[in-house]
C-alpha positions in Angstrom: -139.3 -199.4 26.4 -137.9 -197.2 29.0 -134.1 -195.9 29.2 -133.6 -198.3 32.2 -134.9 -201.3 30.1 -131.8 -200.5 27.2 -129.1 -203.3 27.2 -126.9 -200.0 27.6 -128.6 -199.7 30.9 -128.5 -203.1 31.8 -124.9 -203.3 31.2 -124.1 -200.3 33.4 -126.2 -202.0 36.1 -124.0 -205.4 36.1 -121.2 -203.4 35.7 -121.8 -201.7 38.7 -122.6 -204.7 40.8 -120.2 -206.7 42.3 -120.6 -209.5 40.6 -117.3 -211.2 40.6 -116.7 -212.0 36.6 -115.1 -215.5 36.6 -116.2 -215.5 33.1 -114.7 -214.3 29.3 -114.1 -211.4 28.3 -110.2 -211.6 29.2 -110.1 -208.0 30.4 -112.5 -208.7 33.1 -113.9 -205.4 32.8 -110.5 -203.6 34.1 -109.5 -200.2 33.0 -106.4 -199.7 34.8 -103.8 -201.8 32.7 -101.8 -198.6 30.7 -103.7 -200.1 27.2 -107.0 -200.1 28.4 -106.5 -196.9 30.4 -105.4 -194.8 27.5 -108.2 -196.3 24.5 -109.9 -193.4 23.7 -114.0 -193.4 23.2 -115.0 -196.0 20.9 -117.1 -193.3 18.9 -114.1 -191.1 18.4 -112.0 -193.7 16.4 -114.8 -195.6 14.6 -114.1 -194.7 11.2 -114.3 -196.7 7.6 -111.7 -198.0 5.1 -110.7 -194.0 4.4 -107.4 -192.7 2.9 -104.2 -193.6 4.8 -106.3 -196.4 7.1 -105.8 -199.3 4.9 -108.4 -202.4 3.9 -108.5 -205.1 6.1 -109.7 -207.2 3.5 -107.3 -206.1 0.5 -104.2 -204.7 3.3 -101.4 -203.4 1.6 -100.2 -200.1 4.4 -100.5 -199.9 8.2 -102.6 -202.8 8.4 -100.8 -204.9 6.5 -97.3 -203.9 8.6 -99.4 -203.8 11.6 -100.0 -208.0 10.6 -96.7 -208.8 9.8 -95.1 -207.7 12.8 -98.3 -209.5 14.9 -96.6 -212.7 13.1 -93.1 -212.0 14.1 -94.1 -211.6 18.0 -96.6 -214.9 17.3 -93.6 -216.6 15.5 -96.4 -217.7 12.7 -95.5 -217.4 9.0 -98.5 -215.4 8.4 -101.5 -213.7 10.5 -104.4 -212.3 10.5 -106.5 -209.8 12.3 -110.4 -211.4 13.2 -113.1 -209.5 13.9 -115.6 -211.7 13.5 -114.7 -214.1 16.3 -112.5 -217.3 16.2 -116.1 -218.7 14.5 -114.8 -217.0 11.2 -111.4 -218.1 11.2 -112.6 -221.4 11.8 -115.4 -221.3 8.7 -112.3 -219.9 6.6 -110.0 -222.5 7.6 -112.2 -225.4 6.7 -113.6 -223.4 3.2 -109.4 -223.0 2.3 -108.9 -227.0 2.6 -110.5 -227.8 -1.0 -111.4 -231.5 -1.6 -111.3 -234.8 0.3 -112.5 -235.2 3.6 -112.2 -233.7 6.9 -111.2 -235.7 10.4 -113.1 -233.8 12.9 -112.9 -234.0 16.2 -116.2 -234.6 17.5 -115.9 -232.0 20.7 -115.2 -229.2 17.8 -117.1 -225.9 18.8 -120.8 -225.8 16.6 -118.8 -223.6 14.3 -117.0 -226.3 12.5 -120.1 -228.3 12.0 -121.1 -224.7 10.0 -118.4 -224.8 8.1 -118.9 -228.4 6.7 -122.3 -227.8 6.5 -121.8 -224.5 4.4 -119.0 -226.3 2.1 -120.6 -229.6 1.6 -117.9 -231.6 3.4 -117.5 -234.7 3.7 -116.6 -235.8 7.4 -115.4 -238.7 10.0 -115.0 -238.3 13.4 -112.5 -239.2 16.5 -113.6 -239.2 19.4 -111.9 -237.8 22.8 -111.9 -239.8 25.7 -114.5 -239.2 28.2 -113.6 -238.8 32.2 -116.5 -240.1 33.4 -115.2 -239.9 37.4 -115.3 -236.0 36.5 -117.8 -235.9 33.9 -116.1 -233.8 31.1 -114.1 -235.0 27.7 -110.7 -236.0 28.0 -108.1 -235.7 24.8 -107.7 -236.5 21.2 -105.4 -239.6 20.8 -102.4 -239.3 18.3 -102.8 -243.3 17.8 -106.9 -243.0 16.8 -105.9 -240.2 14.7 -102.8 -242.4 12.5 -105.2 -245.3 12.1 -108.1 -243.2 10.7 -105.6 -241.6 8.4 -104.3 -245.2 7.5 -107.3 -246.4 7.3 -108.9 -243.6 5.3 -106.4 -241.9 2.9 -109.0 -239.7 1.1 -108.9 -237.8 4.6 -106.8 -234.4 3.7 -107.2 -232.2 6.6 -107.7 -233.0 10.5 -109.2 -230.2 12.7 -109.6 -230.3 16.5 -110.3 -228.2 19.3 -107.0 -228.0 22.0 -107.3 -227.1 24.8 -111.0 -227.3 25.2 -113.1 -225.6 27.2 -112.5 -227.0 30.0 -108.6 -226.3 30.0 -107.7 -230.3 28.7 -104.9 -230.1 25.8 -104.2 -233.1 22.7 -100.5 -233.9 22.0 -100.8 -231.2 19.3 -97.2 -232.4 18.5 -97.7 -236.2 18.2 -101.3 -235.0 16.3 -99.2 -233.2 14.0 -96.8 -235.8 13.4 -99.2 -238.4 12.3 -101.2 -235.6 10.4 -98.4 -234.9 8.1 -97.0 -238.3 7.9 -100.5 -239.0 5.6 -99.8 -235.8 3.5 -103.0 -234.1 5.5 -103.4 -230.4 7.1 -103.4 -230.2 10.6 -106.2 -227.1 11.9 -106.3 -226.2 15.4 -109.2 -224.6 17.1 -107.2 -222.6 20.0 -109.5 -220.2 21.0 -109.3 -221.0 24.5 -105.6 -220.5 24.8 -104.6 -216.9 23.5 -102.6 -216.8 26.3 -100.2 -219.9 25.7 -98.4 -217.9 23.2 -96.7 -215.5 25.8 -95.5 -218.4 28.1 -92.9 -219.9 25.4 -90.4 -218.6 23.4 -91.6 -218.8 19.5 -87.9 -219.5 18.7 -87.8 -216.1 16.5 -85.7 -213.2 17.7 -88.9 -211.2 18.4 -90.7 -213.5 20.1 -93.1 -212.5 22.9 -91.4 -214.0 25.6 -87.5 -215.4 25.6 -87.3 -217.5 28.0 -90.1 -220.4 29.0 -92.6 -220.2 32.1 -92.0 -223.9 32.5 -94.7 -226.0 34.0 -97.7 -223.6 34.1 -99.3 -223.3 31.0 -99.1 -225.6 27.7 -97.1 -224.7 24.7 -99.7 -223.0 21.5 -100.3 -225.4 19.4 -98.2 -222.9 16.7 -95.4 -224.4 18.2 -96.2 -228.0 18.0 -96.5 -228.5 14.2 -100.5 -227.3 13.7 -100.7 -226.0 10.0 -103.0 -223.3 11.1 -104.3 -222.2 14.3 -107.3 -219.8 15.4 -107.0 -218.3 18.8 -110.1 -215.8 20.4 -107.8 -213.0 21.8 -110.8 -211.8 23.9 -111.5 -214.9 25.5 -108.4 -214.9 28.1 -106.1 -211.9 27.3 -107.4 -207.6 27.5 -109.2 -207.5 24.1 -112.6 -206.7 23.2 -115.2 -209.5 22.5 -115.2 -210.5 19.1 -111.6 -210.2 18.5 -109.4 -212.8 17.2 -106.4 -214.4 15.3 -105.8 -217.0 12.8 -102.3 -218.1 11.8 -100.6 -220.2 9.2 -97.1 -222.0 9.9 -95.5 -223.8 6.9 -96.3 -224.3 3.6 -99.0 -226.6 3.6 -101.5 -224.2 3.6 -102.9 -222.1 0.6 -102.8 -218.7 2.4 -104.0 -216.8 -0.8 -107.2 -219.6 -0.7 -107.6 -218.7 3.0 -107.8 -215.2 2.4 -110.2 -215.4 0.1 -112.6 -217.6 2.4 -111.7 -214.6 5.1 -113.1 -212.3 2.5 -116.8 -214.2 2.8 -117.2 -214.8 6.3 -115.5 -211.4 7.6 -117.3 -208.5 7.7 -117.4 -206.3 4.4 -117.2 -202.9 7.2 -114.4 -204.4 9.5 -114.2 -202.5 13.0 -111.6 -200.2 13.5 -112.2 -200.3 17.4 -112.1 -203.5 17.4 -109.0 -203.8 15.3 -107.5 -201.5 17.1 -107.9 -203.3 20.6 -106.6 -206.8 18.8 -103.5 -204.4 18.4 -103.2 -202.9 21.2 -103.5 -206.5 23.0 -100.8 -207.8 21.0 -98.9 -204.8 21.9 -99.2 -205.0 26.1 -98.6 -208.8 25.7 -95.6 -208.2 23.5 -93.9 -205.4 25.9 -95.0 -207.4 29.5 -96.6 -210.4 28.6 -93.7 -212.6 30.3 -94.6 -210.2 33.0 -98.3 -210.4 33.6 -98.0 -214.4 33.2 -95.3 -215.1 35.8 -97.1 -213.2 37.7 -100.6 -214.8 36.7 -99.2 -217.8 37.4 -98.2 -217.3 41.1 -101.2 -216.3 41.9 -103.4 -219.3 40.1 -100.9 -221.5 41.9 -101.5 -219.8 45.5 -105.6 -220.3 44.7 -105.1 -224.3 43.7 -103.6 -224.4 46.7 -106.9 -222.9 48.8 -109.0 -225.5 46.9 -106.6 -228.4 47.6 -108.9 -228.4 51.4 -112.3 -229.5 49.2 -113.5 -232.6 50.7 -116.3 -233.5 48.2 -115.9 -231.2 45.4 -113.2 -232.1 43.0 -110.2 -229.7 41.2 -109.5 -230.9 37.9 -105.6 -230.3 37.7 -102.6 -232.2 36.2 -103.6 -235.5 37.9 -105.2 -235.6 34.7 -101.7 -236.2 32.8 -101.5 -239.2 31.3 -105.5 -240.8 31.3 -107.7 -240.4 28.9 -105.5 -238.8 25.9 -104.7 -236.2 27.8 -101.4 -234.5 27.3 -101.7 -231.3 29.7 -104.0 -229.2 31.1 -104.4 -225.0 31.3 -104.4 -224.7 35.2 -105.8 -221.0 34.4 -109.2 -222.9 33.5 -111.2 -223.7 37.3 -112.9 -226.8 37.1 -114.8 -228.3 39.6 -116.6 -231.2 39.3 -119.6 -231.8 41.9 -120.0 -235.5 40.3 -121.3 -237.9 43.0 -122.2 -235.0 45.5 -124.5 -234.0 47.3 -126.2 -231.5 49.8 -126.1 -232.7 53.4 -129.6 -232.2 53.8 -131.2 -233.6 50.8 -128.1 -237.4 50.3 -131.1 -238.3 47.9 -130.7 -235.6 44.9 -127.3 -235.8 43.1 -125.8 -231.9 43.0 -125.6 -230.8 39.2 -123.3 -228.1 37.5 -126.3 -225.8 36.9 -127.5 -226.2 40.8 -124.0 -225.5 41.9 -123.2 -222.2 39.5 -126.9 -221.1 40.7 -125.3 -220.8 44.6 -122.5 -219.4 43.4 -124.3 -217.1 41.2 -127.3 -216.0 43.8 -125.8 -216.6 47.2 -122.1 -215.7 46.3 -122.2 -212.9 43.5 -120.2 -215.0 41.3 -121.0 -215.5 37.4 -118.9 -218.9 36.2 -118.2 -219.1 32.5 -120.3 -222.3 32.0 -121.9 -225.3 33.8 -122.3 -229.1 32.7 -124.6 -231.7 33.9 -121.8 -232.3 36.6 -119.0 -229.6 36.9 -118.8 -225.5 36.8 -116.0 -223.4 35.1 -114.6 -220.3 35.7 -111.9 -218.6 33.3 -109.2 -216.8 35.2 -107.0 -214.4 33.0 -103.9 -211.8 34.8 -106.5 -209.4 35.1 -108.7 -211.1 37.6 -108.8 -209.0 40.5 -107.4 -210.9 43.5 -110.4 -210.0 46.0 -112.1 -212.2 43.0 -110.4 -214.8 43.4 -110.6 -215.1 46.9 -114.1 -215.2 46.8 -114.3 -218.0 44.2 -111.9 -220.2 47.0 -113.9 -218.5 50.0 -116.9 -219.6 48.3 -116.5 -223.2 46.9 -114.8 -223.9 50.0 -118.0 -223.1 52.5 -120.3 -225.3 49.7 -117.9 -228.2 49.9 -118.3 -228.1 54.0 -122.3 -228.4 53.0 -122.2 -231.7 50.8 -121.4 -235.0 50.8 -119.9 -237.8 48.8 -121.9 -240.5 47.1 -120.6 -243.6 46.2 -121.1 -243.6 42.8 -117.7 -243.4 41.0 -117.3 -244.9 37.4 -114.2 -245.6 35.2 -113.1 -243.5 32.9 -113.3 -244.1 29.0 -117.0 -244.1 28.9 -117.8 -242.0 25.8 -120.6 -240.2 24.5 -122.9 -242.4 22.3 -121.6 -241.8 19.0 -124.1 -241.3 16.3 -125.2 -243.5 13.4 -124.5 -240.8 10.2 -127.5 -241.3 7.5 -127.8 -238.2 5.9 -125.0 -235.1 4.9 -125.9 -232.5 7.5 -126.0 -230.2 4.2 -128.9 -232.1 3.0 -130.5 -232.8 6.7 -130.8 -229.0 6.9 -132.7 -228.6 3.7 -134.8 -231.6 3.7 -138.8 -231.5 4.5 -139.4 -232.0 8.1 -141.5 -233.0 10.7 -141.8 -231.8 14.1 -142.5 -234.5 17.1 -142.2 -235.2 20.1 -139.0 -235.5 21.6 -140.6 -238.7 23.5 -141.2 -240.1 20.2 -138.3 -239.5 18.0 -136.2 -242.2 18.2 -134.6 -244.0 15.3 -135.7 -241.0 13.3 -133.0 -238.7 11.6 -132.7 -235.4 13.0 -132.9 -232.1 10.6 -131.3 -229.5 13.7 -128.6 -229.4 15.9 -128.9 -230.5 19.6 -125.9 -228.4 22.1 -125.2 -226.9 25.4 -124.0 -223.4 25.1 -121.6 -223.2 26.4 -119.9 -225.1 25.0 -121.1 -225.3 22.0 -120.4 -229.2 21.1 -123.5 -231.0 19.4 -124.7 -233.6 20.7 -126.6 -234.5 18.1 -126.2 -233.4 14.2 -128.5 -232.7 11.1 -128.9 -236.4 9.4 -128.0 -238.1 12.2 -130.3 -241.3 13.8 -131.7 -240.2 17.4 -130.5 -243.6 18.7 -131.4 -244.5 22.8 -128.4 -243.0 24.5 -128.9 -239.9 22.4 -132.2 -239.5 23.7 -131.3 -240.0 27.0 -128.9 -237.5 27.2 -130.8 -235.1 26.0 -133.7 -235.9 28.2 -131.3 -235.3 31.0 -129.9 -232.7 30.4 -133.1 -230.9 29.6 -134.4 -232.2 33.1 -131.1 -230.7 34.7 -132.1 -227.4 33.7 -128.7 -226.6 31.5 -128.8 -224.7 28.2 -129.6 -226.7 25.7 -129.8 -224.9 22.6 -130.4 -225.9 18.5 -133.8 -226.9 18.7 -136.2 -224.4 17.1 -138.9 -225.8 20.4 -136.8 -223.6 23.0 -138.8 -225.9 25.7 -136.8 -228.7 24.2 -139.9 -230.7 24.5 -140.2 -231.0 20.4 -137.8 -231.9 17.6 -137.8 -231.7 13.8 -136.9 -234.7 12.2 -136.8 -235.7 8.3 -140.4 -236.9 7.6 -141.2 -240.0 6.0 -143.4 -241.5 3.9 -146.5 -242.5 6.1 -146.5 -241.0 9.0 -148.6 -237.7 10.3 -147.1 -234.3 9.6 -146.8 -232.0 12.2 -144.8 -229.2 10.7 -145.0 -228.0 7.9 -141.2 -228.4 5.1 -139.4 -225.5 5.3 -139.6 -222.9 2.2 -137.2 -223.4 -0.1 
């Protein structure tokens, strides 16, 4: 290995570049906001738990006031600094919920499938909605969540994912409603929206903003009843990758059983750089956060504007409002759906997500966050540079002039095929296996997970029945080119499945 071929080198190189970053981290690489500007060398402050620094995992000086005050500008009850990632506070969160089962929103990030995996729980699903004219998951409905509940009283916590990935947001309040009417805990995955908490006033006197930025960005699901919520600082506001939040609100939440699950999945040796920068982001948002979103939103407003002129390419935006479970949406979150498209010169080959965030990528110097079989996403954050921006319209824009419409549209409420559960995904994991053919798995029971990532949603589970439609989408989506991920075949051309009793073994069980 050469000095040129180090990831510190490679790094340097894209930083250089000018690649436009439509993607996380939040800071977008900027080092001019005062915070950013003025964080010394990483290497200078990277110390461990030493006198007069505190323990992160037993806080009881300057980290422990440094939390309580992060609580009082979040408007929480209690708070805690991540620096493992919203993954973490997510694995912690379903560890502290004890017995019964768990509702679980079947678009949760892989993370929550880890956590019931490592704490043997036992799950149902609801579903969202799917928007099949746009290709992308809708909302969770506050009705399907009551009648589970009803229906199922052994269920004692509910966690789902709001907003989601691609910017869509529950009613976290009507959720809520119904969660606690059946006694249950209501977890909220809000790693994508960091940034809703310094749009509304937290109704404490030292909230982060006092007044509302009305009609641009959704309220944080801390102030719509969730029992505890995990948000990934990093993801849209100026912190470091890795950094995150969990908070609790109420008193239906053991926070001394949560702490201890934060204990096991937190590092031993947490970062003082990086809790340091979860600080200091709490701290810029806290003195000008009303500031930088007003602001934000003018400017995301003036860009939906630009891409209001796409002809074949679509916008998701609040015209979403209302179908498909879904409550609001975070206009920060470009999404643009090339479903039913395609290139003037080629009306025979459907345009996918991955072809379309390959021309951005290699014709227009722009790296999206994600792509789907059928749409691209960019994150925006207040730090996006406006030339940026401009080149994100500039460039979808001169696409959309090159396609054209198919006529191909479908209704919406088409869902994913839900899977037939056979086997715990705890036992799944551990159970011998075979490895086959993709081509020839179906009806057997899976042992690994099937995802794109991003996002990070399974399609298909350990213990779960490869039924048709399963198949299919995987087969499709492994022809498209996207990311699928899971599967130890990284062709995607192989599964492992439990083996049975009479048929030829192709890999061998797994020690242990």
């Amino acid at each position: 290995m050469t000095r040129e071929d180090l990831l510190l080198s490679r790094l340097e190189r894209y930083a250089a570049s000018d690649m436009a970053p439509m993607h996380m981290p939040g800071h977008k690489r900027r080092t001019d906001l005062e915070g950013i500007r003025e964080f010394p060398n990483p290497y200078e402050i990277d110390i461990t738990e030493i006198e007069g620094f505190d323990n992160l995992h037993h806080p009881e000086g300057i980290l422990k006031d440094s939390m309580e005050w992060a609580s009082s500008v979040y408007g929480s009850d209690w708070t805690r600094y991540l620096v493992n990632g919203s993954s973490c506070g997510i694995l912690s969160a379903i560890g502290a919920m004890g017995g019964g089962e768990m509702l679980l929103a079947r678009n949760c990030h892989k993370s929550a499938y880890h956590g019931v995996i490592l704490n043997h729980r036992d799950i149902r699903y609801v579903y969202p909605q799917f928007i099949e004219t746009l290709g992308i998951n809708g909302g969770i409905s506050a009705n399907d969540v009551d009648k589970l509940l009803l229906n199922h009283p052994e269920i004692s916590s509910v966690l789902l994912t709001s907003p989601t990935y691609d910017g869509i947001v529950s009613d976290v309040h009507a959720i809520a409603e119904a969660v606690h009417r059946h006694g249950a805990v209501l977890i909220v995955d809000e790693a994508h929206g960091a940034h809703f908490s310094f749009c509304h006033s937290k109704g404490k006197e030292r909230s982060a903003a006092n007044s509302v930025i009305r009609g641009e960005f959704p309220e944080s699901a801390l102030c719509c009843g969730a029992d505890i919520v995990i948000q990934s600082l990093h993801k849209t506001l100026p912190s470091l990758t890795q950094t995150a939040l969990i908070h609790v609100r109420g008193s239906r939440v053991d926070v001394q059983r949560l702490e201890y699950y934060l204990q096991i999945f937190q590092s031993s040796s947490p970062s003082y750089v990086l809790m340091s920068s979860i600080e200091s982001c709490i701290f810029e948002m806290w003195k000008h956060g009303e500031q930088h979103m007003k602001a934000f939103a003018e400017r995301i407003r003036a860009l939906r504007e630009r891409l209001t002129k796409l002809q074949n390419l679509r916008l998701i935006g609040r015209e979403l409002i209302g179908r498909c479970s879904v409550y609001e949406v975070d206009l920060s979150k470009i999404v643009i759906s090339c479903r039913g498209c395609a290139a003037a010169t080629d009306k025979r080959q459907n345009l996918s997500g991955e072809t379309l965030s390959r021309w951005l990528r290699s014709q227009y110097h722009i790296e999206m966050e994600m792509c789907g079989a059928d749409y691209v996403v960019a994150i925006t954050t207040f730090l996006d540079r406006q030339e940026n921006l401009d080149r994100l319209a500039d460039a979808l824009l001169e696409i959309d002039g090159q396609l054209v419409r198919l006529n191909d549209r479908k209704e919406d409420g088409w869902r994913y095929p839900e899977p037939e559960i056979v086997r715990h995904m705890a036992d799944a994991i551990s159970d011998p296996w075979e490895e086959i053919l993709l081509n020839d798995c179906l009806g057997r029971i899976s042992t690994e997970f099937v995802y794109l990532y991003p996002p990070g949603i399974p399609i298909l589970a350990p213990g779960e029945r490869i039924t048709e439609g399963i198949f299919h989408v995987i087969e499709q989506y492994r022809d498209m080119g996207l990311p699928l991920q899971g599967m130890s075949d990284r062709a995607s051309k192989r599964i492992r499945v439990v083996r049975e009793e009479g048929r030829g073994v192709s890999g061998a069980a797994p020690v242990g």
